[in-house]
N, C-alpha and C positions, 0 to 999 in steps of 0.2 A: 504493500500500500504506500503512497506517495501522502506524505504527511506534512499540514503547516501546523506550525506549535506558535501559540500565544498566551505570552507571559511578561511579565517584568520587571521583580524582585529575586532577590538572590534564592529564594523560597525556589521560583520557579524554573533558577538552573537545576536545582539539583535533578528535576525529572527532566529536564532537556538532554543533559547530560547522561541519566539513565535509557533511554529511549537511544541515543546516538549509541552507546555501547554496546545497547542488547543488537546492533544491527538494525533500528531501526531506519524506514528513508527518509528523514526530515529536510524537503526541500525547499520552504523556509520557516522564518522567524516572520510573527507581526507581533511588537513591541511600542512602547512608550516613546515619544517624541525627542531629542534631545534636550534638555533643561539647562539652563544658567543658575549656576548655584556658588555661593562663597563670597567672600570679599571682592572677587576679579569677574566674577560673574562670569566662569568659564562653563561651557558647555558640558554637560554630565550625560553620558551614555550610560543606560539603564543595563544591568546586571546581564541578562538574559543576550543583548544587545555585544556587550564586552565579550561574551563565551560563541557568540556567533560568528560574529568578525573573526576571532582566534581558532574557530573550524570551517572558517572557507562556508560558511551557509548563508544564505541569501537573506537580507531585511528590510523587511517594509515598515515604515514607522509615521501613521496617517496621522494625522491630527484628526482629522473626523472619518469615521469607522461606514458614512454612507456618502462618500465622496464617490463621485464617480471613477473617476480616474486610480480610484484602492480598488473599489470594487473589483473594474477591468482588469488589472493585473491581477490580482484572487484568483477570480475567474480563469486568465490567461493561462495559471499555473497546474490547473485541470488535479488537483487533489483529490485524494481519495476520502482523506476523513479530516477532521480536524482536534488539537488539544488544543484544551484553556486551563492554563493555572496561573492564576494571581494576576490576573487582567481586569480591564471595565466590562461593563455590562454590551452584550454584542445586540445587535437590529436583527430579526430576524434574516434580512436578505443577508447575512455574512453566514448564521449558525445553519441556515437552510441551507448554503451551498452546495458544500460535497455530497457526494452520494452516499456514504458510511454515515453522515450526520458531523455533529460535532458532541467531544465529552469533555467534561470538565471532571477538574481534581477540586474537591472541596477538604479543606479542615476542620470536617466534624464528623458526629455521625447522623446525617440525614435520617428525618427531616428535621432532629435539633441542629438546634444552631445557625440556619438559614441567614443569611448576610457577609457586612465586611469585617466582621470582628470577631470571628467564633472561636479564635484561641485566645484572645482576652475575655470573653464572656464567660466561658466553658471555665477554668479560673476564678474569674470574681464571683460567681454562683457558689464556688466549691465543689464543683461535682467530683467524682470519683471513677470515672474514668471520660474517655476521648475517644479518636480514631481520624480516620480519611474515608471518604467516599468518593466513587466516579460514576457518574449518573451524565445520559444523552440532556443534552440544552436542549428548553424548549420556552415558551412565552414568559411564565412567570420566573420572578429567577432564585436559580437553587429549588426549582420542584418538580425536577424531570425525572425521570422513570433508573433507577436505582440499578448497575452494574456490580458492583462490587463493592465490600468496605472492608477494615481491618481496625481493628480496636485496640488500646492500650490503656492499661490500669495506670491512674495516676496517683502520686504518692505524697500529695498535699501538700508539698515543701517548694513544689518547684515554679519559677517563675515563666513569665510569657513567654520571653528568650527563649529558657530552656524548653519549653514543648513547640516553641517554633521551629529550633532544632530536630526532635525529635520526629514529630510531625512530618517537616520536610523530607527527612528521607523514609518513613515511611511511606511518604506519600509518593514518591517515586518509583519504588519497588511495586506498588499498588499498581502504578500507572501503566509501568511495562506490562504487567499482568494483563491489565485490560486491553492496553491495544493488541497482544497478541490475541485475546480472546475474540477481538471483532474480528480480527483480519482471520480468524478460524471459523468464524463462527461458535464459537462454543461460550457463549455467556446468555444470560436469562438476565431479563429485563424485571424489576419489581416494584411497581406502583406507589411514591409515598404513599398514597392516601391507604393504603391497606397497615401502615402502622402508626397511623394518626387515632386510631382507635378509641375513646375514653384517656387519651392519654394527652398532659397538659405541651402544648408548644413553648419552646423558649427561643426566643430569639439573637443575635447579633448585630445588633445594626452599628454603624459608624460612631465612632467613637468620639468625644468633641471635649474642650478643654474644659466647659466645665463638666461634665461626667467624671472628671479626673480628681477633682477636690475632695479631699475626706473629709466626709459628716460623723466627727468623732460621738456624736449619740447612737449611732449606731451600733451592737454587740461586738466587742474585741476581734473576735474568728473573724466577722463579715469585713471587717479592716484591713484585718492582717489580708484576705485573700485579691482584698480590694488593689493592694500595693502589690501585691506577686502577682495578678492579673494585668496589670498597666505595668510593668518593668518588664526590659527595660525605658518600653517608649508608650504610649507616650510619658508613661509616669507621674503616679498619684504625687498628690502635692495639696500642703498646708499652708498657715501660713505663721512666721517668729518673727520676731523684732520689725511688725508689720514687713516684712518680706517674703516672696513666696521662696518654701523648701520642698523641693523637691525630695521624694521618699522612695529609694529605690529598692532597699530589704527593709525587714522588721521582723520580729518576735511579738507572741502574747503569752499575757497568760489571764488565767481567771479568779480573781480577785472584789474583794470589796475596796472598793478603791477610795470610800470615806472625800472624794473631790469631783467638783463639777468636773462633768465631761469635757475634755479639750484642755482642763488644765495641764500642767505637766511638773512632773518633779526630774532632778538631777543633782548629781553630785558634782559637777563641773569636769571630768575627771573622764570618767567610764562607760556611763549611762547618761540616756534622756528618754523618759518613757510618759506618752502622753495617757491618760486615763477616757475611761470607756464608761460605759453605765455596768456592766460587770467585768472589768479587770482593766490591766493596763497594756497597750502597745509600745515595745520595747525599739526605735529608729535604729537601725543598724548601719544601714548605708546610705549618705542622703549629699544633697548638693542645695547651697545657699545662692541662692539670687545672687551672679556676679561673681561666683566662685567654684571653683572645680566640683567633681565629683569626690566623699573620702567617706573612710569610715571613721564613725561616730568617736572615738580616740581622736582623732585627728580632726576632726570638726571640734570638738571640746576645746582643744588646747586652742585654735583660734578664735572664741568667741565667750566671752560672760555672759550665762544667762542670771 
């Protein structure tokens, strides 16, 4: 099968890259625009973008996805099927192209977690475990008919990063799975709605600066999960010496904490643990408005509270 891959974060080499090794034919890339980014405002080529140039594979990089002149090269390129991982949302006239269809790589497990943010959410909830799914595109999005998934038990400690990691390369190895199963035939299609059953939907959606603010009235757990769901980005954040602090680890525990919520106590020294309506949130590694990232040691000795 003659395959275009579209993707654009480093998430979405990793299955570019698995797809190329298993032998797949990826004949091109449609990726994100080049950006201006930095003090020099120099040009930033998108991850996905960088690994294709450096294997010789073709890229289209549209600014608008119903351009005419995208389309026609789409088209020109006569593909068999298509992959989307870690792309915007496509127009039916692109996902309807190929004759295979097109499949997406999601980071959940369908139909939780539907949207742009389902390894932060899947975290700040708390759940207990995760996975990938690859499921055909179709009108609504994230609710097409179910290929595959693979699950992983999560171990409450870990942050966005670390199951974005994790995540990724599972989700790679998922991905080769499925494309050989179309290009065989040998996969079975399975309807969300048939496991939407009596059972509650939780969603993902976009993530925005304030959703990132802790509302220290809230239970200690739901905080601490809140801060290992947002790190490392966009990262929960309070606020001290009227400035905002960014919280990148933390600890709890469960406590009578005898003080209003959002106070905080310290020794100047070791600790700074703000309190909860039952216990306290222990800052482990956080970054001050205006100054690097460090841990809590090393924030202490620059700062009197």
């Amino acid at each position: 099968m003659k395959i275009i891959f579209m993707g654009t974060p480093q998430f979405a080499v990793a299955s570019l890259d698995a797809l190329i090794k298993a032998g797949c034919d990826v004949i091109a890339v449609v990726t994100a625009p080049d950006k201006p980014a930095g003090r020099g405002q120099k040009l930033n080529e998108s991850a996905v973008k960088q690994y294709a140039v450096a294997n010789g594979i073709k890229v289209l990089q549209p600014e608008k996805l119903k351009d005419p002149e995208f389309l026609e090269k789409l088209k020109s390129l006569h593909a068999d099927l298509q992959v989307v991982v870690a792309f915007r949302m496509l127009p039916e006239v692109v996902w309807n192209m190929p004759p295979r269809g097109t499949i997406n790589l999601h980071a959940s497990l369908l139909p939780q977690y539907r949207g742009a943010a389902p390894i932060n959410w899947v975290l700040i909830n708390g759940e207990k475990e995760s996975g990938v799914t690859t499921f055909f595109l179709k009108h609504e999005i994230d609710t097409g008919d179910i290929l595959f998934t693979e699950k992983i038990t999560l171990t409450g400690n870990e942050t966005a990063g670390d199951l974005h990691d994790r995540l990724m390369n599972k989700g790679a190895g998922l991905l080769v799975k499925t494309v050989k199963g179309v290009e065989s035939g040998r996969y079975n299609e399975h309807p969300q709605s048939a496991l939407l059953d009596g059972v509650e939907l939780k969603h993902a959606p976009k993530i925005f600066k304030e959703d990132c603010l802790i509302d220290w009235q809230q239970p200690a757990e739901s905080i601490y999960n809140k801060i290992r769901g947002l790190s490392p980005y966009p990262t929960a954040y309070t606020f001290l010496n009227d400035k905002i602090l960014k919280v990148f680890n933390a600890t709890f525990e469960t406590a009578e904490p005898g003080m209003q919520p959002g106070s905080f106590l310290t020794d100047n020294k070791t600790y700074l643990k703000f309190a909860a309506p039952d216990g306290y949130v222990h800052l482990t590694d956080v970054q001050l408005e205006g100054k690097k990232q460090m841990d809590i040691a090393q924030f202490l000795r620059g700062v009197k509270l």
